[in-house]
C-alpha positions as CSV (number, residue, x, y, z in Angstrom):
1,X,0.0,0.0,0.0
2,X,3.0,2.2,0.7
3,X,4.3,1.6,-2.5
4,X,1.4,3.1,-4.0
5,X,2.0,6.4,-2.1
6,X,5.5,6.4,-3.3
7,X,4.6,6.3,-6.8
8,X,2.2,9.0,-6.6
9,X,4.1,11.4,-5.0
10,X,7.0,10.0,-7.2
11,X,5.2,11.6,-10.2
12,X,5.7,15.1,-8.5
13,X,8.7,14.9,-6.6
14,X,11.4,12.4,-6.5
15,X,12.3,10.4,-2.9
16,X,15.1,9.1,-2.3
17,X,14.7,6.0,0.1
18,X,15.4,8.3,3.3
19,X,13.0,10.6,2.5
20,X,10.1,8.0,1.8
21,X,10.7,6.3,5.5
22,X,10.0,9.9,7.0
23,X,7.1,10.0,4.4
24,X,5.7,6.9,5.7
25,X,5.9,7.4,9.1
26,X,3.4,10.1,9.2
27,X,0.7,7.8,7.5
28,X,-1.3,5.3,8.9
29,X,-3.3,2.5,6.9
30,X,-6.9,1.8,7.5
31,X,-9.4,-0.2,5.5
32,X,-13.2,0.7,5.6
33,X,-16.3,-1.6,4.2
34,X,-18.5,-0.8,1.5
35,X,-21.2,2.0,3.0
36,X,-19.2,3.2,6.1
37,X,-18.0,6.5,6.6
38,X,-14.9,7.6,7.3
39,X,-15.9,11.4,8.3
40,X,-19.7,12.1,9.6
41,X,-21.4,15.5,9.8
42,X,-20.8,17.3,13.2
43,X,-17.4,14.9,13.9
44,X,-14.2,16.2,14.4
45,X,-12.2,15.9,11.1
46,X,-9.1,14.0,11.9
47,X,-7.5,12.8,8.6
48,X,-6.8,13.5,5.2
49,X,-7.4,10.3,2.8
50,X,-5.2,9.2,0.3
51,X,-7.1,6.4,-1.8
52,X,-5.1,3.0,-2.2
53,X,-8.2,0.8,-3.6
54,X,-12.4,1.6,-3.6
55,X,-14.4,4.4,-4.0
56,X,-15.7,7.1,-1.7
57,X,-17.7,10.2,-1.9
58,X,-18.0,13.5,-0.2
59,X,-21.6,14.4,0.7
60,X,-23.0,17.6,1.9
61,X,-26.5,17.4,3.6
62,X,-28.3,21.1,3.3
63,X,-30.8,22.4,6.3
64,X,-34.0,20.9,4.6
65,X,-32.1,17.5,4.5
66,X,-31.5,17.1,0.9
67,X,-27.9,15.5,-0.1
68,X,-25.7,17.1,-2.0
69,X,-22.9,14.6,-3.6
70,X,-19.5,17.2,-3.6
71,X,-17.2,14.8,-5.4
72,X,-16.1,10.8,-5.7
73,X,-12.4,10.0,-5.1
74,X,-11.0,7.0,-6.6
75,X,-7.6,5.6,-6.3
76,X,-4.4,7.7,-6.0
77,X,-6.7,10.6,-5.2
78,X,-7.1,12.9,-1.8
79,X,-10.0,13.4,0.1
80,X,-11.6,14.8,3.3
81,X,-13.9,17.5,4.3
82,X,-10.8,19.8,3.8
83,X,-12.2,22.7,5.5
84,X,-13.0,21.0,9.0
85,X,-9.5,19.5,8.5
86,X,-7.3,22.5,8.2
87,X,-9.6,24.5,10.3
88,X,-9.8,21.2,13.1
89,X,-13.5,22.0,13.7
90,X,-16.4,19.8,13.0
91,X,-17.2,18.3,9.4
92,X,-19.9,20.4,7.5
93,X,-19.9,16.8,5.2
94,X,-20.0,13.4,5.0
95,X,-17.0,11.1,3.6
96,X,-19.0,7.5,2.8
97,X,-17.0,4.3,0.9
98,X,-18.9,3.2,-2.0
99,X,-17.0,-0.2,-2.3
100,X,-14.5,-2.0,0.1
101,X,-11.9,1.0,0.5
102,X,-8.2,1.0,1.7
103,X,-6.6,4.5,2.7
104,X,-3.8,6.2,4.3
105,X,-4.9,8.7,6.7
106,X,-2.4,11.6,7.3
107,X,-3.0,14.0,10.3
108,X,-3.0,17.3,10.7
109,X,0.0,17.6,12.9
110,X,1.7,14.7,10.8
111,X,1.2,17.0,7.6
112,X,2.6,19.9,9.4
113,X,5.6,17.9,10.8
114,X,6.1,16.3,6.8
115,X,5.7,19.7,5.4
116,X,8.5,21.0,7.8
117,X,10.8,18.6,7.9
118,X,10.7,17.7,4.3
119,X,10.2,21.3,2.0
120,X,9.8,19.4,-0.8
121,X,6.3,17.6,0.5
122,X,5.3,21.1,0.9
123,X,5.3,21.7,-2.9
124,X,3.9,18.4,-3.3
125,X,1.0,18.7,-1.7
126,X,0.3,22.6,-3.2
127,X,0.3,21.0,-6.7
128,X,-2.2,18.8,-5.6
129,X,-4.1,21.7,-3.5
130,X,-3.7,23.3,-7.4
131,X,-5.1,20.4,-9.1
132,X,-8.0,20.2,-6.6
133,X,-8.8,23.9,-6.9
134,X,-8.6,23.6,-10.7
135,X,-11.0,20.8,-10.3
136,X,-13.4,22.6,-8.5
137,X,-13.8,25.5,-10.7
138,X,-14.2,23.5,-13.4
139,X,-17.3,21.8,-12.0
140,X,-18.3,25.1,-10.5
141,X,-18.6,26.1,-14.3
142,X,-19.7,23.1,-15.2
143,X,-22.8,23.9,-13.2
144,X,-23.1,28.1,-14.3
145,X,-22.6,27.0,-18.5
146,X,-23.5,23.9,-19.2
147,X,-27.0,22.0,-19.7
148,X,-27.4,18.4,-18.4
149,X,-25.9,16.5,-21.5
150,X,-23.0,18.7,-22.1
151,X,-21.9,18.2,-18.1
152,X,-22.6,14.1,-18.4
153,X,-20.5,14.5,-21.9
154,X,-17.9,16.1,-20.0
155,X,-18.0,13.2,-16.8
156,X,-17.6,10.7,-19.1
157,X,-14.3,12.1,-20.3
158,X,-13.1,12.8,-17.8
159,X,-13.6,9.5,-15.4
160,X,-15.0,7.0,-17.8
161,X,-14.6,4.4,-14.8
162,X,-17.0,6.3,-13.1
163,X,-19.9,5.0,-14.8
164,X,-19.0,1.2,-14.0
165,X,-18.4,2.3,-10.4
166,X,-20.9,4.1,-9.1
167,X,-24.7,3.5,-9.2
168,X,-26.7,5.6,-11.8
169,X,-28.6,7.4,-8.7
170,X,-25.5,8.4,-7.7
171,X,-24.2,10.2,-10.6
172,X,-27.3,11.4,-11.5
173,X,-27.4,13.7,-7.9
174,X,-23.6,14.3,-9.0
175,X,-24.8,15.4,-12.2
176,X,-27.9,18.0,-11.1
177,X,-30.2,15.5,-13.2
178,X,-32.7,13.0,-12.1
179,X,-32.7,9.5,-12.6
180,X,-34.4,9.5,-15.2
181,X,-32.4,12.2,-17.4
182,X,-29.5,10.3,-17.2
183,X,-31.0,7.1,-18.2
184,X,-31.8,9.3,-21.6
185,X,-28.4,9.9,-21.5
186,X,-26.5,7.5,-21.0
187,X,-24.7,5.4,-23.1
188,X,-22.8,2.0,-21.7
189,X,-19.8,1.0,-22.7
């Protein structure tokens, strides 16, 4: 699993095998089942995820108790309800597996320490703090300019192994659409 977090940070910044054992020693490994959550609205926020293996998705639930699906994070992704976990207050979301998920968890005071002690994790983790941000705007904009087909269009570009992944109910609340749209549009592979 390890290995797996070498790699990826290994496509930003090269480790030598020093620098990976003071990596790893800041992570720890847990493995969730399908349908629990690692983060739950109004918890304290203690980890930031790195996904190994599954599938999990970030869920905000609004004051008349509708859910609002904020992203999916598949493997070699981040995750975490980012604002509770910089800030250290409560989550505002929910972080639920969709399949059988393996993670490393990386805390607060462990980034800090890894950030410190090793500069060059620091510009790691901004280009993926980039990439993220990036991300978000472009779903953001997604949502401002584009109509229900052109947004699916653009999913399925993007994450093709989405669709296999995740049930259609799912995507459609990712999408904006109901169910039923996106059985219009959608188109198996």
């Amino acid at each position: 699993m390890l290995e797996k977090l070498r790699e990826h940070i290994k496509k930003i910044v090269p480790l030598t095998d020093e620098e990976f054992a003071f990596v790893r020693a800041h992570f720890t490994i847990e493995k969730y089942k399908k349908r629990e959550f690692l983060i739950q609205h109004g918890e304290r926020v203690k980890y930031s995820y790195f996904v190994v293996s599954g599938l999990i998705m970030l869920v905000y639930d609004d004051d008349s108790g509708r859910q609002h699906i904020v992203s999916f994070a598949m493997e070699d992704w981040w995750e975490s309800d980012f604002l509770a976990y910089f800030n250290q207050t409560k989550a505002t979301m929910s972080l639920q597996c969709l399949e059988d998920t393996a993670v490393l968890c990386l805390s607060l005071e462990d980034y800090e320490k890894l950030c410190a002690g090793l500069p060059k994790m620091t510009y790691f983790f901004l280009k993926k703090a980039n990439g993220g941000h990036i991300g978000s705007q472009q779903r953001i904009l997604s949502f401002l300019t584009s109509n229900a087909k052109e947004r699916y269009e653009q999913l399925l570009t993007r994450y093709p192994s989405l669709f296999q992944r995740v049930p259609k109910t799912l995507l459609a609340a990712y999408l904006g659409v109901s169910r039923e749209t996106l059985s219009r549009l959608w188109r198996p592979s």
